[in-house]
N, C-alpha and C positions, 0 to 999 in steps of 0.2 A: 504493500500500500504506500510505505515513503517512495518508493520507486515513481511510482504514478504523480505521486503528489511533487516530487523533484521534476519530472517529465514536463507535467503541465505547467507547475509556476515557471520554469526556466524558459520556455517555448513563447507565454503569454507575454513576460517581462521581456522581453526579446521584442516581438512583434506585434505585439500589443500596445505595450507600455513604451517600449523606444530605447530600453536603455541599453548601455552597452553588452557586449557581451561576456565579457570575463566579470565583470559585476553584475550583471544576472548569475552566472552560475555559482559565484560566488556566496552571494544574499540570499539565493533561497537554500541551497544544499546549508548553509548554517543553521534551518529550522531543529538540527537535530548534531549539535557539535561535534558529540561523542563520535558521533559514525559519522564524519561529513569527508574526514580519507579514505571511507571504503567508496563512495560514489567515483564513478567515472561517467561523464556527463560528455557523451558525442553530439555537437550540433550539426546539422545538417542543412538541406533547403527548407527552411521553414517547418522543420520537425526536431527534433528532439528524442534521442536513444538514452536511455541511462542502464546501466551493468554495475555489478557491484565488486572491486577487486577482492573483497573479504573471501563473498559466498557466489563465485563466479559460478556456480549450478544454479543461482535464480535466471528465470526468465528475463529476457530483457523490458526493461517498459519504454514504451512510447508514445509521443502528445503531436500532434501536427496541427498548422493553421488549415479549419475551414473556413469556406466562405470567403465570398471577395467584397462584402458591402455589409457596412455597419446598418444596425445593430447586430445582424446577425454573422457578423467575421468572432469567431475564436480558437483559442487552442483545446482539443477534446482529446483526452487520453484514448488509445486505441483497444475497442470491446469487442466490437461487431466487425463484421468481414465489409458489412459497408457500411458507411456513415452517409445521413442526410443532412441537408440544408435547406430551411426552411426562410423565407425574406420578409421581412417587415417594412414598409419604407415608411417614413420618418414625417410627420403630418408637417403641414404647414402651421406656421408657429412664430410668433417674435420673438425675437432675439430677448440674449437675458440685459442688453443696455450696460453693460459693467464697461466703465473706462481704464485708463492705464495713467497712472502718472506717478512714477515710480524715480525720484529722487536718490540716485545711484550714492550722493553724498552724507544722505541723513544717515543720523543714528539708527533711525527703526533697519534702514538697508544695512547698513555697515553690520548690526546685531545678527539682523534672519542670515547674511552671507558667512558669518562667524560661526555661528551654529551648525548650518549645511557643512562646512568647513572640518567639523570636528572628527568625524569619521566613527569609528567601533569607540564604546559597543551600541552608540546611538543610532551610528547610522542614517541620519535625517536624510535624505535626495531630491525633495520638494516640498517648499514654505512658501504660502503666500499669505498676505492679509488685507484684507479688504475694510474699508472704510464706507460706509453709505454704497455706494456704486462704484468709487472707486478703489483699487486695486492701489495701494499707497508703497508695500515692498512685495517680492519672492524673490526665491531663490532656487536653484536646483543646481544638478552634479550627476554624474554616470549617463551622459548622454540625454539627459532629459529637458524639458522645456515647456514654454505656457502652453503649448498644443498637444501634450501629451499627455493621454488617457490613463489615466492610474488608474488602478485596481483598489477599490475598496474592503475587499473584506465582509467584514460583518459592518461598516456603515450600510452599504449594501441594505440590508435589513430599511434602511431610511427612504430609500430610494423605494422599496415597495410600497410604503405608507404614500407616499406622492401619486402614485398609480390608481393606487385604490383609491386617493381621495377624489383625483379628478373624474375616477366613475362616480362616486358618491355623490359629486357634486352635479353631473349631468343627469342623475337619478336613474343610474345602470344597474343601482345595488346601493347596499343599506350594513355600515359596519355588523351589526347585527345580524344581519341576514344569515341563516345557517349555511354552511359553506358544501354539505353533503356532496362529500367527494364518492367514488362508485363502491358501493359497500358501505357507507357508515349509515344509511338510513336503518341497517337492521339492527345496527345494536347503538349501544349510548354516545356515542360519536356522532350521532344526528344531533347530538344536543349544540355541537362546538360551533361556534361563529365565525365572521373577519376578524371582528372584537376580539378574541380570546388567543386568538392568534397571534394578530399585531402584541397582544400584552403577553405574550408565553405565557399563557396560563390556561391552556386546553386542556389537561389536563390527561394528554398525552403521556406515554411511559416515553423516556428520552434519555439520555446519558451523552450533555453537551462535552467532546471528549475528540482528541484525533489521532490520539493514542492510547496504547495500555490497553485494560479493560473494560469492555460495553463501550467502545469508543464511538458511538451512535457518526456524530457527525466526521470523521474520518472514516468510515465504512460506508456512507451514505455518497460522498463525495468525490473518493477515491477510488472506491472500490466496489462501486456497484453501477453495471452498466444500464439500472433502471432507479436512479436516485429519486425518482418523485413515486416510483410505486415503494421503494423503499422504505419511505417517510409515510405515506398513507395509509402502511397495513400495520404502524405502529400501534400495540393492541392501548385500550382505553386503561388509564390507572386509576382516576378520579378523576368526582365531577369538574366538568370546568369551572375557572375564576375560583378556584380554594387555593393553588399554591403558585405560585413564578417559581418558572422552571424555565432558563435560558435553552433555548431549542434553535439551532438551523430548520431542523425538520417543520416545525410549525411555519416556517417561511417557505422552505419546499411548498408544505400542503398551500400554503396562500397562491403560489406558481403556480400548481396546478388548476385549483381552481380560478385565476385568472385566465388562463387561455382559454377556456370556454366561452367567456368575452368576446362580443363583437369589440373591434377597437380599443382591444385591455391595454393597449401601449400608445402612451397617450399624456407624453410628460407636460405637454403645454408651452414649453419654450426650447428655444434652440439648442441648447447641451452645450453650447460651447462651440458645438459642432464638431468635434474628437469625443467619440463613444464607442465602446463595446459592453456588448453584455453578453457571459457565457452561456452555453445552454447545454442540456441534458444529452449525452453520447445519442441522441437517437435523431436530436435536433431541435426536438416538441416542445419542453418547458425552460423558461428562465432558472439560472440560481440564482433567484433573489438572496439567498440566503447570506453569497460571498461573492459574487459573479458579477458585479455594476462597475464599470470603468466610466470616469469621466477627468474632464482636466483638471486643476487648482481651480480654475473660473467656474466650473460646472459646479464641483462641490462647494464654490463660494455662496454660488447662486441659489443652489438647494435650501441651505441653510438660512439665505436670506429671504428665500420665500416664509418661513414660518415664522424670520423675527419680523416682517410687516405683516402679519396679519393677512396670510395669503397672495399679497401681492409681491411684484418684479416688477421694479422700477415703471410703476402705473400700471400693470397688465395684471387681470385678476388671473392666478393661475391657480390659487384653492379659497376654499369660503371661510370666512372667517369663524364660522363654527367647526369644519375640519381642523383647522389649526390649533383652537383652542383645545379640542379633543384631542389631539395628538400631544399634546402641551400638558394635558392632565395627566397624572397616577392613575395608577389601575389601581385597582383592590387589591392586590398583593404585592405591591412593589412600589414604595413615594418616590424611588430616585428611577423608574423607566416610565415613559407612558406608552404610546403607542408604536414603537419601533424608533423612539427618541428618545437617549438617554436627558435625565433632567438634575439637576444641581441644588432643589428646592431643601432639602437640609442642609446644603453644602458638604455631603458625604462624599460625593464623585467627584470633585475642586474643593477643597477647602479656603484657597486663595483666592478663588472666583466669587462674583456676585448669585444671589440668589437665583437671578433669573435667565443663568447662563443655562443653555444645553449643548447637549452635543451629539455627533454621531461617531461612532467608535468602531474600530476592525484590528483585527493582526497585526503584531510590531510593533504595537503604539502607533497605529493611522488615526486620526483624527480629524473633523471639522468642529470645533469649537464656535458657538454663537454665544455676543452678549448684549442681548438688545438694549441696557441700559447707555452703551456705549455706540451703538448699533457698528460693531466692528464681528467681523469672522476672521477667526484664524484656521487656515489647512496649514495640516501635518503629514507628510507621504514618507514611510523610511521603510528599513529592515532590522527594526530595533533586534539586537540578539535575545533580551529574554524580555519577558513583560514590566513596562514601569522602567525601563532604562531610562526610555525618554521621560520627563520631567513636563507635560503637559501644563498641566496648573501651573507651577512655576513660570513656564515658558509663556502663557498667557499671561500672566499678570506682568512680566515683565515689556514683554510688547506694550499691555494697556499703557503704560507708563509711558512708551516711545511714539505711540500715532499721534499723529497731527492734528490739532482739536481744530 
């Protein structure tokens, strides 16, 4: 399963993401230090072989780009004798209006360029921060730049919540609405919602994990050439909304049951225009769950949609009732709402204002919002373990440096 899981981030980061290539194999074969000498890591044309010098009797794994047109270009581990590729094309849409005025001399630049600068075990590769609409510093390193697509991770997770709202908001569907994927009508899993989903608390059996034992979400992701039947035939534990339970799977099952959607893809503004989003070895569902690529800009703009109350720079792209609901606690959790982590005890920032949020993935990725300041900060890296990078820290010292 590390096989697969080296295959594909080295392939993605490559051709996805843009960065070099000895710092692609580099940063992800470090997801696992211990073993990261036994990896031998063959690139190829736009695929990806990995072997292991250890235990040269494994199978080899391998990831290749499909697809030639975003959203649907990614790299898919190889399960099936054939792979398909399915196309979405990309609605018409306003732009997100973000401008650039990025003062090479300031403090705030001088700082985000010192940071990227610092290398292991932070590893930062792109920073940006945005002010109102404007883009006031970034930064990046290993071949990257403002038009490249980063991989989110589990921000990802935030990225669905946008999806879903803007059905919500054209009244495609209803958070609420039970989600009855094929089979849960006969037992208690007709019960679980979008609601229950968005907040992990389906109440789903799950083991958020990518290694070790019950490793749910590295088994789901890596190693199953059917990851959304995977996640859907997870048996019921309890009722839904008793406990948060951090799940990819629950985001899976949201994927699934979005594509049965007319028009489920449906972000309402430009992306940046540099996107990818991964999809399931067969081609059919998004990974919401880790699978959302967008630039610094795109994730700026994400973020800034929910601290205006739905809007982008004038353009209504969710209702201000969405917003708010994604903005509130669930019943099992004050610091997540609905696929947005929130900061209202100060438990997740302690450094930060009450009414920061954020959205969060692998390595310490982050987009940091703080509407009282109306600033966002992205964070793009390969942090070696979790918590290397100093987030909160690093946010409050930026607040300290924007230009009022």
């Amino acid at each position: 399963m590390l096989g697969r899981y080296v295959a594909k981030n080295v392939c993605a980061s490559i051709w996805q993401e843009g960065y070099d290539q000895a710092a692609a194999v580099g940063y992800v074969t470090n997801v696992a230090p211990l073993v990261q000498p036994s990896w031998k890591v063959l690139v190829g044309d736009r695929s990806v072989q990995v072997d292991n010098y250890w235990f040269p009797w494994l199978a080899s794994k391998q990831a290749s780009v499909v697809g030639t047109e975003a959203p649907r270009e990614d790299c898919r581990n190889h399960y099936l004798d054939r792979q398909l590729a399915y196309y979405y094309a990309l609605p018409p849409a306003p732009s997100s209006g973000l401008v650039t005025q990025v003062d090479p001399t300031s403090a705030l630049q001088r700082y985000v360029q010192s940071v990227v600068a610092v290398g292991a075990p932070e590893h930062s590769t792109a920073i940006l921060v945005l002010k109102g609409n404007t883009v006031v510093a970034e930064a990046y390193r290993d071949g990257l730049g403002p038009d490249s697509p980063l991989k989110g991770f589990s921000m990802s997770k935030s990225f669905a919540n946008l999806l879903i709202g803007r059905l919500v908001g054209r009244g495609a569907m209803h958070q609420d609405d039970a989600m009855l994927l094929t089979g849960w009508e006969q037992d208690q899993r007709a019960l679980i919602s979008y609601d229950h989903s968005l907040r992990m608390n389906s109440g789903l059996q799950w083991h958020e994990a990518s290694l070790g034992a019950n490793n749910d979400q590295g088994q789901m992701l890596y190693n199953s050439a059917d990851p959304a039947g995977y996640a859907a035939t997870k048996p019921y534990a309890q009722d839904p909304e008793q406990v948060f339970n951090y799940s990819s799977g629950d985001y899976m099952n949201l994927a699934s049951a979005l594509v049965r959607l007319d028009d489920w893809f449906d972000p309402g503004w430009d992306l940046e225009s540099a996107f990818h989003m991964e999809f399931s070895p067969d081609g059919a569902t998004p990974l919401l769950g880790e699978g959302v690529y967008l630039t610094t800009r795109g994730w700026a703009a994400l973020a800034s949609i929910y601290m205006h109350g739905g809007e982008l720079n004038g353009h209504a792209i969710l209702t201000p009732d969405w917003v708010s609901y994604s903005l509130t606690p669930g019943a099992t959790n004050y610091d997540y709402g609905a696929g947005i982590w929130l900061n209202l005890g100060q438990n997740l920032f302690p450094e930060l204002p009450p009414d920061a949020f954020a959205f969060a993935g692998s390595y310490d990725r982050y987009v940091v919002a703080i509407p009282t300041a109306d600033v966002v900060v992205v964070r793009i890296g390969f942090s070696a373990q979790p918590g290397d990078f100093a987030m909160g820290r690093f946010v409050s010292n930026v607040l300290e440096l924007v230009p009022q």
